[in-house]
Every structure is written in C-alpha cells, then in structure tokens.
N, C-alpha and C positions, 0 to 999 in steps of 0.2 A: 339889389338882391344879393343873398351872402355869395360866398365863392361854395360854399359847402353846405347841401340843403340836410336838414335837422329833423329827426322823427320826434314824430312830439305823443308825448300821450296825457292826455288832460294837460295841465300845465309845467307839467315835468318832459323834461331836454331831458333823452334816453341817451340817445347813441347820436354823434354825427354819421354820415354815409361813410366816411373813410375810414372812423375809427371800426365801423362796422363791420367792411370791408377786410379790413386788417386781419380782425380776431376770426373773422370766419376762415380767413387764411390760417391760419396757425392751427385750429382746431384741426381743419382738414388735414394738414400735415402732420399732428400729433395722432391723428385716429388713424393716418395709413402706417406711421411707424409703428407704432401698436399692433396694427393687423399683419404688416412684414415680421416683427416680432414671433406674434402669434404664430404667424405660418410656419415659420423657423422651428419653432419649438414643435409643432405638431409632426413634423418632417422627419426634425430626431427621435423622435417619441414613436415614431411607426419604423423609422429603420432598426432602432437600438430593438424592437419589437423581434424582426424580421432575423437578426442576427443571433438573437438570444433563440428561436425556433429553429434556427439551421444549426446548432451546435447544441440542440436540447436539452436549452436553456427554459425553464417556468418560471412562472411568477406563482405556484402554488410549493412554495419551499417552506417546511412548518415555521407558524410566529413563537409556538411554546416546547417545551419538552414533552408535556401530556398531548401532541397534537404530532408532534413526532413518534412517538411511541405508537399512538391509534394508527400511524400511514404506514407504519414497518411491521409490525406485531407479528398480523398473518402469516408474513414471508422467512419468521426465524421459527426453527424447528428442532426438538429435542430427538436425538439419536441414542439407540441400545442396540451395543452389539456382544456377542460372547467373547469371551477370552480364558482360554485354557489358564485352570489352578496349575499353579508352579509350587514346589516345593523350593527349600533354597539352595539347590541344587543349580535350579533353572529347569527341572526337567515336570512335565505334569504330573501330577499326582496318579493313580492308578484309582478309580473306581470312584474319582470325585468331581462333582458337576463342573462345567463351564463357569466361570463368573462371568458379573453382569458388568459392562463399564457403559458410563453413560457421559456425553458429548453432545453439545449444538452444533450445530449448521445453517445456511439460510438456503431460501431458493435463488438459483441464479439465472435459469429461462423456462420458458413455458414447455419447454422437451422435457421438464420434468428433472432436470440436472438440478442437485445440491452439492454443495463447497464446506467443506468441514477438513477437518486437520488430520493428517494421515496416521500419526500416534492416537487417534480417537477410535478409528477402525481396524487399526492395526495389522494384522493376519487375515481378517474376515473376508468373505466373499459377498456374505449379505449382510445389512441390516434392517432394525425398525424405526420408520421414520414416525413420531407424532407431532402434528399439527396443531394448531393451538387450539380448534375446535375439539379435540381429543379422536380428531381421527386416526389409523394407524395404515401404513404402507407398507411394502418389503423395498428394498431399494438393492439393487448388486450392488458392489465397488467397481465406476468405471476403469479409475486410472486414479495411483498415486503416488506421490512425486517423496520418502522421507527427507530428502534432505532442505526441501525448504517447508515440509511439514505440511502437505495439503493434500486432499482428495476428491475426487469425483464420485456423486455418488447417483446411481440413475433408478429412478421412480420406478416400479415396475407396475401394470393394471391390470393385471388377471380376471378381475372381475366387471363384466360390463356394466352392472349396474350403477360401480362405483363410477365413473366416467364423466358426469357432470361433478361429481366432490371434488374429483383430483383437477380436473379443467380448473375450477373456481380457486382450488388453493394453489394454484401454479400460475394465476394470472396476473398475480401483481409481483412479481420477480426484480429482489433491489438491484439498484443503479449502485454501480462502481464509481466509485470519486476518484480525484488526482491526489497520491498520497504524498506528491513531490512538492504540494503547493501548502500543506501544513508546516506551521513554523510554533515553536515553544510557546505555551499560554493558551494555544486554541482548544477552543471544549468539544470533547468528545463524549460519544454516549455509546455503552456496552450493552447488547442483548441478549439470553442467555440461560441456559440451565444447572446454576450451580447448585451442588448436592442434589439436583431432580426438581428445582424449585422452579417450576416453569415460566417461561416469559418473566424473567427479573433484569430490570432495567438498573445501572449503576450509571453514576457521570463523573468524568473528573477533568481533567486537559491533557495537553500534549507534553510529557514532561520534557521528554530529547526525540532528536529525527537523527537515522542516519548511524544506527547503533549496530553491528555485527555481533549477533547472538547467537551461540549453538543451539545445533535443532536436538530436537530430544533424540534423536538416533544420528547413529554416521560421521558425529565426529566435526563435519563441518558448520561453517556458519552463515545464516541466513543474513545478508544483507541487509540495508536502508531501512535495519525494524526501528518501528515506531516505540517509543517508550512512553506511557500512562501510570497516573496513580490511580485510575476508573477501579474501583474494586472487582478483581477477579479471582473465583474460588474455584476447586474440580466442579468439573460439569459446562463450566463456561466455554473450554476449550473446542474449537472449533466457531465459535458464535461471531457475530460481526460487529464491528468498531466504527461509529457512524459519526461523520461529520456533523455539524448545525445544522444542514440542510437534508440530511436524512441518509446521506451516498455513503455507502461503506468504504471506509479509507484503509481499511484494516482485518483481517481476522486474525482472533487471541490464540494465542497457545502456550503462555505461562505466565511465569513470574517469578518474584525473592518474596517471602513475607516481608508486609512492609513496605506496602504501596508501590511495589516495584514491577511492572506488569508489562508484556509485549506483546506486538501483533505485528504480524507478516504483512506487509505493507502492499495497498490495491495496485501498485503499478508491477509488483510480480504477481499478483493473482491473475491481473490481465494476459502476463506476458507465459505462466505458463498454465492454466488451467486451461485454455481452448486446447493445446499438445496433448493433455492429460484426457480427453474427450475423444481427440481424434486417433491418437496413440496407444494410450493408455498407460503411460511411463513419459518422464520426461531428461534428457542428457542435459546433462551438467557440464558447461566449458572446464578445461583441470590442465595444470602444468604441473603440478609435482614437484612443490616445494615449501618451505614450512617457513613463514614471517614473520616479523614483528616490526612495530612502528618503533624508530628508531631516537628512543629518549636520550637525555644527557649520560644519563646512569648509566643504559646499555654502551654509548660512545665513548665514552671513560674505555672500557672494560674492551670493546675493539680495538683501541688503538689510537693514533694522532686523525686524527678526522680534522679537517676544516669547521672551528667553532658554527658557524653558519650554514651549517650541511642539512639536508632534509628527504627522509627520506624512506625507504623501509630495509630492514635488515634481510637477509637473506641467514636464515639459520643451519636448516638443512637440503635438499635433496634426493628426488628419489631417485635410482639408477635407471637411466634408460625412458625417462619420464622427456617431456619439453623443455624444462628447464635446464636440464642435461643436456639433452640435443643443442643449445644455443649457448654453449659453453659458460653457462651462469654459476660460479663458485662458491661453495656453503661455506661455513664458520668450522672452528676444528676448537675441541674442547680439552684443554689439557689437565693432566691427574691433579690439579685444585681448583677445576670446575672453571677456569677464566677461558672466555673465548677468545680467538685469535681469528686474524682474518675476516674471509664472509663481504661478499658484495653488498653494496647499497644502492638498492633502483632506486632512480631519483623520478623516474618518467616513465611511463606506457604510451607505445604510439605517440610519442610528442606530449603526451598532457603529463603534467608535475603531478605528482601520488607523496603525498606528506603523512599517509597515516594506511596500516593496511587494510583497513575498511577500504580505501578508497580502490584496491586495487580489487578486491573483491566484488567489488559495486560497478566496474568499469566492467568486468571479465564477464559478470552476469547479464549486464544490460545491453553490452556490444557484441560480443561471443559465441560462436558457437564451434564444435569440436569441428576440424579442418582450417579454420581460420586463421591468416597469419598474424604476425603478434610482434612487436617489435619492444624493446628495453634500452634507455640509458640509465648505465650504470657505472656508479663510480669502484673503480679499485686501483689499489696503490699509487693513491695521488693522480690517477686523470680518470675522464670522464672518456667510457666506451659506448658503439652499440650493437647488438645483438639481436640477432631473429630466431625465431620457431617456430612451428605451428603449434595451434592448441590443440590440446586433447582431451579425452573425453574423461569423468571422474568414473573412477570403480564404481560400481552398480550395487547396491545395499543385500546379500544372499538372505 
C-alpha cells in the first residue's frame, strides 16, 4: 500500500493527501493575512473618521468651483450704507444728499453677526443688508476695529413676521479656515458685490503670505495680509476670500490695478472680531517707533555694520512712548538727508525679526497693551538688551 493515499476522480490522480494538505495550509494562512489586513485598514478608516469629526473635519468639502459657489452663496451679502457728500474741502456739502457706498460681507453666526471691512461702513450707525434672495435687513454697527479694517455688523428683526427668513438666511454661517497654512500657488475663490453686481464669483491663487499692508485709514499696517491676483473691484470690499474647501481664509479690502489684490487674513479675523462683538472697539499693542527692514542700501548709509548683520532699523521715536521708556535710540538725519546712528533690533523676546513685518506680526499675534516686551539690539558694535512694557496704539478720533 502506497505511504500516501491518492484522491482519484475517474482516472485522473488530483491531489495526493499531503500535497492537499499543504495548500489548504497556505490558503488558510493567506486568507487570515488578508482579513488581518482588512481589519487593519478598517480600524484606520474609522479613527482617521473619528478625528476628522472631533476637529470638524467633513468629507462634504466642494469637488468643483460651481459646487462651491452653490454651498457659500447664501451666506455672502451686499451692504449700503450713507455717506456724507464732501466737498474738497472735506467738509459736507450743505443741502446735498448722503451718498450711497456699497460693500460685501458674509454671515459669520446664527446671532445674526456679519463681518465686512470698517472703510465700507465708515461713520454709519446702521446699514442695509441684502441677501441673495433679495431680501432686505437694517443691521447697526456693532464694533469696529480701522486699523486692521474690519467691522461687526448685527442683524436687527423688528418685524416678527420676518423671523423664519432671517433664521433661514443666518443658518448656514461660513467657517473660518487657517490662513497660516496657505502657501504661494494655492487657489483661492473671491465672493462679492463689485459695482452692485451681486453674488460675482472671481478665482485666482495665493500670489504672496505674509505682506504688511496699510489700512485705508490710521496710518498703520495690517499684518500676515494675504496677496491675490482673484480679481477685485469697488464693491468687493468687505467680501470673503475662500479656500478650495469653501473656509474663508481672508476678507478683501483693496488692491494696485493690476492683479494686485489683498485681504485681511482669517487668523486676525478670528483673533479680533469676537473683541469687536463683545466690546465694540478693539486695542492695538503700540511702542512708538517707526521701522524699517534693514537693506544693504539703508547699512551703507548708517554706518560700519557687521556685513552679516540682520535685522530692523530703528528710524524714529516717539517721546515718552515704550520704546523710550526702554532706552531704544533713533537715527539723527543730517542737513544732506544721510542718517547717522539708530539701533538695530535683531530679536523680540529671544526670537530673530529679519524684516519689519516680522515684528509687526509678532506684536499683533502675542501682545497685548500692559505686557512685557523684551529687545536685542545692536549698537556701537555690541549687542544689548532692553525691556518695556507695551502700550496701547492711539485710538482713530
């Protein structure tokens, strides 16, 4: 008898026992790696779930731009408010109407709060909000901020009957994106009321991050703005600047002709529009003194510097400001215009500042007036350091 019995089927030798034996082995083993596999991947599939829900995260993020537009539309909204005729005096005219200026905004929570640019409302107490159904609102001015050019504006509902329209157009209130996590190339999409032309959608990308631009009033400058070629015309101002995924990363408030366009960037919208709600004004960190990033051209013109130096100049000065209190030295201009002198911060609080944006960006983000503030800074050949408290910036009359 053999050593190894044979399955026979008709005259055909199938399989011996052992060889049988074998392969049913290995299947089994390949079909539990398989289902270990499987398991594996279901496991990630339901945490990566789980953690995308706890950080409200979706998997309903538009696939198209027309699918984007359709999920935002509702929530951007064209603004008219009055503004006194000036003569070019600056002074109003006597016996001639208000003009009309017209501005966007979106919704920003179901209380009924809209976010629009503070040069859009200007002076005004109230305005009229329309919806894209062509409905109309009064909304007051809660709170706002000129120097980083934003306002709060609150829905008012006088009429009950309106009460289900205004619920419906305040319930879908856009999400705020990370506008630190944009980098150059990325496509952004603008919504908006230029010349009155309602709900007009432009696209372009992120041209530069990280741009210190003056606000339309006060003199100072708005920090980490965004720069875009998305076409933006009057009317647009105040509208919102929306990542691929729908999240406002931005709202507009100008530009250079010439594809050269900006918007106030979502990580100060977040940091001071809730103040501007709860307040109604918001302070601005201030030391009192006047910068520049410190090029070869300007180093020439100061003096022997360390070719390898970096850092920001120190120009001027105000008396009796922070930067005075912490014994920080300005530049001295002599009668053919050459500066002499003038400190050069190299450092905030321990971190290197190579350009004055950076110290602008640091002041805003970390700051607030009472807080202390430290400086290394080079003069005549060594490296000091210095303290002050921050102060609060002058208040716009």
């Amino acid at each position: 008898m053999e050593s190894f019995l044979t399955i026979i089927y008709g005259n055909n030798i199938v399989y011996n026992l052992a060889e049988l034996l074998d392969r049913k082995m290995y299947n089994y083993q390949a079909q539990s790696g398989f289902i270990l596999l499987f398991s594996v991947f279901v496991l990630i599939c339901i945490v990566h779930q789980q953690i995308a829900l706890a950080f409200g995260v979706t998997s309903d993020h538009p696939s198209s731009l027309n699918e984007l537009f359709q999920k935002v539309e509702g929530s951007v909204v064209q603004i008219t408010s009055k503004v006194p005729s000036a003569n070019p005096t600056g002074s109003q005219q006597p016996g001639v109407e208000n003009q009309t200026a017209l501005g966007s905004g979106f919704v920003y929570d179901r209380q009924g709060h809209i976010v629009t640019n503070s040069h859009v409302v200007g002076e005004a107490k109230s305005v009229d909000i329309t919806s894209i159904d062509g409905n109309r609102y009064t909304a007051n001015v809660t709170g706002r901020d000129p120097y980083s050019d934003l306002a709060v504006l609150k829905i008012l509902n006088p009429n009950s009957n309106n009460t289900q329209k205004l619920s419906q157009f305040l319930s879908n209130p856009l999400v705020l994106g990370n506008s630190s996590e944009l980098e150059v190339g990325d496509q952004v999409v603008a919504i908006g009321n230029p010349y009155g032309l309602d709900n007009t959608m432009t696209t372009g990308i992120v041209s530069q991050v990280g741009r210190a631009v003056q606000a339309p009033v006060g003199g100072y400058s708005i920090p980490d703005v965004l720069q875009t070629d998305a076409a933006l015309n009057p009317g647009n101002s105040g509208g919102p600047l929306f990542n691929i995924r729908g999240q406002v990363v931005g709202v507009t408030f100008g530009g250079i002709p010439g594809g050269i366009n900006f918007a106030v960037p979502s990580d100060i919208v977040r940091h001071i529009v809730p103040v501007l709600i709860d307040k109604g004004n918001y302070t601005h960190p201030y030391l009192g003194l006047k910068v520049a990033t410190l090029t070869s051209d300007l180093a020439s013109q100061v003096g022997k510097l360390p070719p390898n130096l970096r850092g920001i100049f120190v120009d001027t000065i105000l008396r009796g400001g922070s930067a005075d209190k912490a014994g920080i030295e300005a530049s001295i201009t002599d009668q053919y215009g050459k500066k002499h002198g003038g400190d050069i911060i190299t450092a905030i609080d321990g971190k290197n500042i190579t350009r004055s944006e950076d110290m602008i960006s640091y002041l805003e983000k970390t700051k607030s007036p009472g807080n202390p503030v430290s400086f290394t800074i080079y003069r005549a050949g060594k490296f000091i350091n210095l303290e002050t408290t921050v102060g609060s910036r002058p208040s716009i009359k």
